[in-house]
C-alpha positions, 0 to 999 in steps of 0.5 A: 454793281446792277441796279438790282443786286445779284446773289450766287448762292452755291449749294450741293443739296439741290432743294435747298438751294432752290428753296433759298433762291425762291426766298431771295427772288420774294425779296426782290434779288436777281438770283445767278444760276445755281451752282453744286460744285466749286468748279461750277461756281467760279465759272458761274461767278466769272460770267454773270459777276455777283454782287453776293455770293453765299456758299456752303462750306460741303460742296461737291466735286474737288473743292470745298466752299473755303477753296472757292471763296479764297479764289473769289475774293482774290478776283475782287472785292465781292462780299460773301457768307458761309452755310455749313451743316457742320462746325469746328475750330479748324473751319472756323479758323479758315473761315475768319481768315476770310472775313465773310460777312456772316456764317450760317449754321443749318437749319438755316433761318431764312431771317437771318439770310433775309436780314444780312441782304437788307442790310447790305443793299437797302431798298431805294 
């Protein structure tokens, strides 16, 4: 891991994922390019290797958030949070197979995510 935690947030709907990596820079993270699709973020993932990454389970192009975090915990043991605008039984299952580190229903409370990454990587 950097000396300064790096975090891939991957989010088809451009503002949000612009206003979530503003807040995540306040709190002193470096912050990956952004990525909208799945294809996109494991490109992203292999070159700039995130200590963090959160991902929205509604993503465009062919795969969805669970495709792209099955394939990034099979690269390594990076930890990982879910965003979704959308909840049911059939992705809560996918979900806990994963064992992400915590799922955020939108309207996100920034808070929360804040709290998470705090909790992860203490300030020195």
């Amino acid at each position: 891991m950097s000396l300064t935690p790096k975090i891939l947030i991957i989010e088809d709907e451009a503002l949000n994922a612009l206003l979530m990596s503003n807040q995540i820079k306040k709190l002193g993270f470096n912050v990956c390019k952004l990525a909208s699709t799945g294809e996109e973020a494991l490109r992203i993932f292999a070159e700039e290797k995130p200590d963090f990454v959160l991902i929205d389970i509604g993503l465009a192009g062919t795969m969805d958030g669970i495709e792209v975090a099955q394939k990034i915990t099979e690269t390594g043991q990076v930890r990982f949070a879910f965003l979704t605008g959308y909840s049911s039984d059939t992705i809560s299952r996918r979900v806990q197979g994963l064992s992400p580190v915590a799922y955020f229903t939108k309207p996100i409370q920034f808070r929360q995510v804040e709290s998470v990454l705090k909790s992860m990587f203490p300030p020195s």
